[in-house]
NUTORMI-692481 format. One record per residue (C-alpha): x, y, z; residue in one letter. Coordinates in pm, whole numbers, plus 50000, padded with zeros to 5 digits. Layout:
<nodes>
{{X Y Z} 'a'}
...
</nodes>
This chain:
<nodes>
{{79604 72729 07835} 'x'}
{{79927 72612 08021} 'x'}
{{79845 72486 08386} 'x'}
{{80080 72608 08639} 'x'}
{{80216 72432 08973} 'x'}
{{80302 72610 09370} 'x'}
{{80484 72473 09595} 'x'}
{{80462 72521 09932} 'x'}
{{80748 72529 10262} 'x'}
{{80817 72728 10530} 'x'}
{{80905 72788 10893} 'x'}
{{80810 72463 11134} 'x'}
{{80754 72731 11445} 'x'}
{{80476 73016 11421} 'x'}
{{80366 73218 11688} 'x'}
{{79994 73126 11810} 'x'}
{{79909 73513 11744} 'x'}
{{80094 73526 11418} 'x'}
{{79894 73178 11294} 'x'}
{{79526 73368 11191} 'x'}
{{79695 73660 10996} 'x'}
{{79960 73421 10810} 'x'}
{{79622 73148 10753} 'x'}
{{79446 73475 10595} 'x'}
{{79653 73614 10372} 'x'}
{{79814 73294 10268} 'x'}
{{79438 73199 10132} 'x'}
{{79433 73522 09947} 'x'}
{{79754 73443 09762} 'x'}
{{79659 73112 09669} 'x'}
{{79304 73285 09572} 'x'}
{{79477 73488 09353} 'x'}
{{79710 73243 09179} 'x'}
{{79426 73034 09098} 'x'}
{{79237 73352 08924} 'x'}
{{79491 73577 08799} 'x'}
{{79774 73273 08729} 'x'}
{{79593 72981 08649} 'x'}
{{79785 72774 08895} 'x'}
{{79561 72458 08965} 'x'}
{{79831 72179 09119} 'x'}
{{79938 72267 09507} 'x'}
{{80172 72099 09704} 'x'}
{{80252 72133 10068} 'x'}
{{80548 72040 10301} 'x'}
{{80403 71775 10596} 'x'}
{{80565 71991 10884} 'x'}
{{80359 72151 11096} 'x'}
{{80387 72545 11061} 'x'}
{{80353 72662 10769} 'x'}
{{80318 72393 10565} 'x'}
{{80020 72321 10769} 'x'}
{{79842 72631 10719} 'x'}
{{79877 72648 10305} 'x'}
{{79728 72261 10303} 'x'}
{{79492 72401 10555} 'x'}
{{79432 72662 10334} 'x'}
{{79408 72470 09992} 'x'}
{{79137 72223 10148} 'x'}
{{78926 72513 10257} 'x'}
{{78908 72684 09913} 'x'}
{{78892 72326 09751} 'x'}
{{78547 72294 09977} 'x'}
{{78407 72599 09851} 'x'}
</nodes>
């Protein structure tokens, strides 16, 4: 079975009200690419934004 990589970038400036929703479903995705894809390697951006949120989101479903 071929392992597959995602790589993660995106906008620096997210809207406080925006940053829950965007946390949510970018957890899902990754969920998904790591069931349905077989994608085990994630990389993130070091920005803050977005980049934050899918390392944020990586470490929490490494955790569980």
């Amino acid at each position: 079975m071929e392992n597959k990589s995602c790589c993660f970038t995106g906008h620096r400036n997210i809207a406080k009200k925006d940053y829950e929703q965007i946390f949510n479903v970018t957890k899902s995705i990754i969920e998904i690419l790591i069931k349905e894809k077989n994608v085990l390697n994630f990389k993130a951006g070091g920005a803050k934004g977005f980049d934050t949120i899918a390392s944020l989101s990586i470490i929490e479903l490494k955790n569980l």
